[in-house]
C-alpha positions, -999 to +999 in steps of 0.1 A: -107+222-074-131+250-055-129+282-074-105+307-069-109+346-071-087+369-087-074+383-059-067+346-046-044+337-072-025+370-074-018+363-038-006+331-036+021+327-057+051+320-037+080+323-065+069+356-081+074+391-072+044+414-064+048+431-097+051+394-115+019+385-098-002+416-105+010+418-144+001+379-151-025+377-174-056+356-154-077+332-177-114+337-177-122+322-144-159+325-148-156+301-180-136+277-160-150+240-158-138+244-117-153+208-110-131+194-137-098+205-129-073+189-107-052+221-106-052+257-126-027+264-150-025+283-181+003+304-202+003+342-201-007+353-236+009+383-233+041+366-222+043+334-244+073+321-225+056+324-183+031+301-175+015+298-140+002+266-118-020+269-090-030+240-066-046+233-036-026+223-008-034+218+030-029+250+039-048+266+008-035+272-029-002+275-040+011+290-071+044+294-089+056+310-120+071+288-146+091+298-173+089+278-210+116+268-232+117+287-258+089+274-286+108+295-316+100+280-352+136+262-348+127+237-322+125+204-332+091+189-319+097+161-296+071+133-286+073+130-248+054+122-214+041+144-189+056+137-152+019+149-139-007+132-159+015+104-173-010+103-202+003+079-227-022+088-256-012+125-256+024+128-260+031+149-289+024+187-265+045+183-236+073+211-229+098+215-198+086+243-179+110+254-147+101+274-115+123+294-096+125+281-059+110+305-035+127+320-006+161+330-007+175+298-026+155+310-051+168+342-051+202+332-056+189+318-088+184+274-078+154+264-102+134+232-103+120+217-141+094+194-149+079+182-182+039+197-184+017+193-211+020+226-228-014+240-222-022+223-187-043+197-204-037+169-177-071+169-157-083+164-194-060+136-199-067+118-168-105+117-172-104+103-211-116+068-215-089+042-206-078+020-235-076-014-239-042-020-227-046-001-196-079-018-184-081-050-199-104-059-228-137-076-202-135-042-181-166-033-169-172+006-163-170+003-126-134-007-130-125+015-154-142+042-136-117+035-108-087+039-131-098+078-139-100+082-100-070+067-092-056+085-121-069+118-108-053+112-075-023+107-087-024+137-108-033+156-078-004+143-057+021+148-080+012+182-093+012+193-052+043+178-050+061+199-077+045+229-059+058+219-027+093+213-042+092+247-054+082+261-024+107+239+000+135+265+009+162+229+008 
């Protein structure tokens, strides 16, 4: 992903309210790993329950507001997988996270969920080692260097395509 500014992300989130985009709290973006991540997202520590995504589309980046279930000390933890990464190693830190549709659908309220790993770990995830089971036990690292690509790709393509859901005014 190129780096983005500050001023880049405030602006381009499509499902937030000036004043919801100016009071989210930005990560460090100089401490970023920018060439290792497929698409920004990170939780608002100083609202536990909003997260944010920002990807790059063909028109430039995208972002939406996501709201968390609630994480109280009740909820039962629950293995799952993420619809983005698909990682099957890291399933235990995956929560449903749901954007409010932009435009004036989203206004009246219609909302879009997906399952995330909690703390945006997927570009991670993706570029981890394949096992066994997924590339064969004689795989030699050219082809399992072509599973974390193809993994990435389809990281990237389904991440836009949540984005794009949000942003679709259907």
């Amino acid at each position: 992903m190129d780096p983005l500014t500050e001023k880049q992300i405030r602006a381009c989130f499509a499902n937030a309210s000036r004043r919801e985009a100016s009071q989210a709290t930005l990560p460090d973006l100089a401490a970023l790993p920018w060439e290792r991540l497929d698409y920004l997202g990170w939780r608002d520590r100083k609202a536990p329950l909003s997260a944010y995504v920002v990807v790059a589309l063909d028109d430039g980046p995208a972002g939406v507001l996501l709201r968390a279930a609630d994480r109280g000390s009740s909820r039962v933890r629950r293995k799952g997988v993420c619809a983005w990464c698909t990682d099957v190693v890291a399933t235990d830190d995956v929560s449903l996270y749901v954007a409010r549709r932009g435009g004036a659908v989203g206004r009246r309220g219609d909302t879009i969920g997906t399952l995330v790993c909690t703390e945006f770990t997927c570009s991670q995830n993706v570029r981890r080692t394949p096992t066994r089971a997924e590339a064969g036990t004689h795989a030699d690292a050219a082809a399992r260097e072509a599973i974390v690509q193809r993994r990435i790709g389809e990281l990237r393509e389904r991440s836009a395509r949540f984005v794009s859901q949000v942003l679709s005014t259907r």
